[in-house]
C-alpha positions in Angstrom: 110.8 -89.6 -34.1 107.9 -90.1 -36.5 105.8 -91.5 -33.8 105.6 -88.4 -31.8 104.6 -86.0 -34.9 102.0 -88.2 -36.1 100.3 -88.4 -32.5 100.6 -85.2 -31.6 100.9 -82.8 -35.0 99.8 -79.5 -33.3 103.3 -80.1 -30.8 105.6 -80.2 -34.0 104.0 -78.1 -36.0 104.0 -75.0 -32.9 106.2 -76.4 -30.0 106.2 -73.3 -28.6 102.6 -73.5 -27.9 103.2 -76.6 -25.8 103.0 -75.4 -22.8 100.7 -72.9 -23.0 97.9 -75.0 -24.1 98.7 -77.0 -21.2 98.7 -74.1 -18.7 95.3 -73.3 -20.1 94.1 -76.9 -20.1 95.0 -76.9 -16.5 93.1 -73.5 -15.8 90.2 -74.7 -17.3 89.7 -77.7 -15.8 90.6 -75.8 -12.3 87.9 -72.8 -12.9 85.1 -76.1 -13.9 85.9 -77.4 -10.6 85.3 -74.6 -8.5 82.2 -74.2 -11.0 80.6 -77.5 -10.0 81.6 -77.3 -6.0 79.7 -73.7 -6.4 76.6 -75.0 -8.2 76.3 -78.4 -6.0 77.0 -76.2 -2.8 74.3 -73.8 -4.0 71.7 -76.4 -5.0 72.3 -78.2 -1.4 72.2 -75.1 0.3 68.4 -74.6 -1.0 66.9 -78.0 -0.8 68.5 -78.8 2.6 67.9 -75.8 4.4 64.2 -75.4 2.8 63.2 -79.2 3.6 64.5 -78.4 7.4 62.8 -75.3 7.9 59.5 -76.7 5.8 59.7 -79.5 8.6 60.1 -77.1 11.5 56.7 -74.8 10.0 54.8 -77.7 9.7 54.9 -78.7 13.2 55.0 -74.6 14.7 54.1 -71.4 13.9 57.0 -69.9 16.2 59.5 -68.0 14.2 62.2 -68.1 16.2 62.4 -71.5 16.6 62.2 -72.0 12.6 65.1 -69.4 12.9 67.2 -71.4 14.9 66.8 -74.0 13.2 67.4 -73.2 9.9 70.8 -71.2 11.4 71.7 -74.1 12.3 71.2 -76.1 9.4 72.9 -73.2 7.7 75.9 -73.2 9.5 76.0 -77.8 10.1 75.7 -77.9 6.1 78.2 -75.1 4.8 80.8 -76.9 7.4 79.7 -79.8 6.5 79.9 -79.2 2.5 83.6 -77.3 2.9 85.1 -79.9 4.7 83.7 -82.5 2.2 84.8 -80.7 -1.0 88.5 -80.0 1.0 88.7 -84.0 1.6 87.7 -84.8 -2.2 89.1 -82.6 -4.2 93.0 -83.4 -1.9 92.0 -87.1 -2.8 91.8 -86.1 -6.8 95.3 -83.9 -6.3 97.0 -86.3 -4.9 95.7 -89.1 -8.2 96.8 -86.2 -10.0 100.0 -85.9 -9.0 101.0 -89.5 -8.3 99.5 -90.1 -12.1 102.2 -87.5 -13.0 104.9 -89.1 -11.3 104.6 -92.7 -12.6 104.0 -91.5 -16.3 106.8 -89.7 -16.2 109.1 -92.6 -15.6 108.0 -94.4 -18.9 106.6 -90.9 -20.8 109.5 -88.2 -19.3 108.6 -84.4 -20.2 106.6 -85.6 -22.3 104.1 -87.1 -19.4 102.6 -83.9 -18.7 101.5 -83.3 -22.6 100.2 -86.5 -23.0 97.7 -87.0 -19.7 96.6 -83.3 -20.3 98.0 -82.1 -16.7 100.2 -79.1 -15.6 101.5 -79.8 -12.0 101.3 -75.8 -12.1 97.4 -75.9 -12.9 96.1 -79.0 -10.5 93.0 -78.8 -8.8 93.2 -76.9 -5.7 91.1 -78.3 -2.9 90.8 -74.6 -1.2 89.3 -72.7 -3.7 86.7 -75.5 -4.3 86.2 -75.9 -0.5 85.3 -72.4 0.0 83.6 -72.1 -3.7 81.2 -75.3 -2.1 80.9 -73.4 1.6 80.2 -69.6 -0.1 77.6 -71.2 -2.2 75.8 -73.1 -0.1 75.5 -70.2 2.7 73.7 -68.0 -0.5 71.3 -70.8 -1.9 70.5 -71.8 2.0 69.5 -68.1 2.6 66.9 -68.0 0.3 64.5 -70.4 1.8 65.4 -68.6 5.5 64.7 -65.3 5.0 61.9 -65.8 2.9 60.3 -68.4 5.8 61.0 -66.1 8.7 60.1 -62.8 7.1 56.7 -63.8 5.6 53.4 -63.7 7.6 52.8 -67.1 9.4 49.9 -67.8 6.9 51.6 -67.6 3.5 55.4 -68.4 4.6 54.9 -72.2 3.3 53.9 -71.3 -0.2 56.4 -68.2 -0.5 59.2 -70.6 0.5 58.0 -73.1 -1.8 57.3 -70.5 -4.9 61.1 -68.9 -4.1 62.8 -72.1 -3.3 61.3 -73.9 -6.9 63.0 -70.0 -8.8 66.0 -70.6 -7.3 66.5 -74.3 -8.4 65.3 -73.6 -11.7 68.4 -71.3 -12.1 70.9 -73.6 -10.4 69.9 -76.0 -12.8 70.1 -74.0 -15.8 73.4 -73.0 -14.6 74.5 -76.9 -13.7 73.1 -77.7 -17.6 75.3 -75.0 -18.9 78.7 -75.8 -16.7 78.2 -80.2 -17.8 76.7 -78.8 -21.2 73.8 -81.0 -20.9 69.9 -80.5 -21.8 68.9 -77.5 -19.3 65.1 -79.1 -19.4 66.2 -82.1 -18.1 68.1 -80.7 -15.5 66.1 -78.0 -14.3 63.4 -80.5 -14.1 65.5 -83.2 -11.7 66.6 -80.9 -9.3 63.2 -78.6 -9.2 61.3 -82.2 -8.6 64.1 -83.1 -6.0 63.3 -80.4 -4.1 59.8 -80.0 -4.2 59.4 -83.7 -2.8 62.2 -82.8 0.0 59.9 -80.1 1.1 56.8 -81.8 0.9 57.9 -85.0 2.6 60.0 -83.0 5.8 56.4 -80.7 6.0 54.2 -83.3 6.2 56.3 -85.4 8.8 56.3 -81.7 10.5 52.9 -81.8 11.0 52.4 -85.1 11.9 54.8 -84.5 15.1 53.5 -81.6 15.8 50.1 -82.6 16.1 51.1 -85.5 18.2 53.1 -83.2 20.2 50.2 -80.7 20.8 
């Protein structure tokens, strides 16, 4: 029919090509999901773990308790962020698929073509789970190591000077993936953290000095 040509002349013109754009539609928007699970897992892994152990050296000097407690922020947060991603990213599937399976009843083969899905190429909830987990476990490390293996009386502004490099590249990385202005995000999630910090160090030292 003349309707279908007219909406969709690229499909008439190659129909062989059909299903390969899909495939590659469906790729795409899979490899930009595991993108932005990697690049919010990495930006959380930084400002959370560096705002707990920032809290933990403003109330003691002891290293192995900021340690401990950043392991365990560490490990509570890449759990934490897995599990979360796994649980979304199903809920999206699962639109996906039921999407497919109503539009097909009014839309038939043609259902995938026209909503821009391959049931081949969903989002997979895995692969963004453990994209969110790896990430976060790398961005939390830098504010850990640097914290425990600096000298007690420059480990808060090393943290602080490596924690504000590493957010600057997540957001220039988070600009590029949503193509959006990369001064405007570098500058949200660089200010994000460097109140997180402040705020969780200063309400370290003010229990600690009670505590002492």
């Amino acid at each position: 029919m003349s309707i279908d040509s007219s909406a969709r002349p690229d499909a008439v013109a190659a129909p062989g090509r059909e299903v390969p754009d899909r495939e590659e539609r469906g790729a795409r928007s899979s490899l930009m999901n595991q993108l932005r699970a990697g690049v919010l897992g990495a930006n959380d892994g930084i400002v959370s773990v560096a705002a707990m152990v920032m809290g933990v050296a403003g109330a003691t000097t002891d290293s192995f308790a900021i340690l401990v407690a950043g392991v365990a922020g560490l490990s509570a947060g890449a759990l934490s962020m897995g599990v979360g991603e796994f649980v979304s990213v199903s809920a999206q599937r699962d639109s996906e698929r039921a999407l497919l399976a109503r539009s097909r009843a009014t839309l038939g083969d043609r259902a995938e073509e026209v909503l821009g899905l391959d049931p081949d190429h969903l989002v997979n909830p895995w692969h963004a789970a453990w994209a969110s987990m790896g990430s976060f476990v790398l961005g939390a490390l830098v504010p850990l190591l640097v914290m425990v293996l600096t000298a007690p009386d420059a480990r808060v502004l090393a943290t602080g000077g490596a924690v504000v490099l590493a957010l600057v590249l997540t957001g220039v990385v988070s600009a590029k993936v949503g193509e959006a202005p990369v001064g405007r995000a570098v500058a949200r999630v660089v200010a994000g953290g460097v109140v997180a910090m402040a705020i969780t160090y200063a309400i370290g030292m003010a229990l600690g000095g009670s505590v002492a």
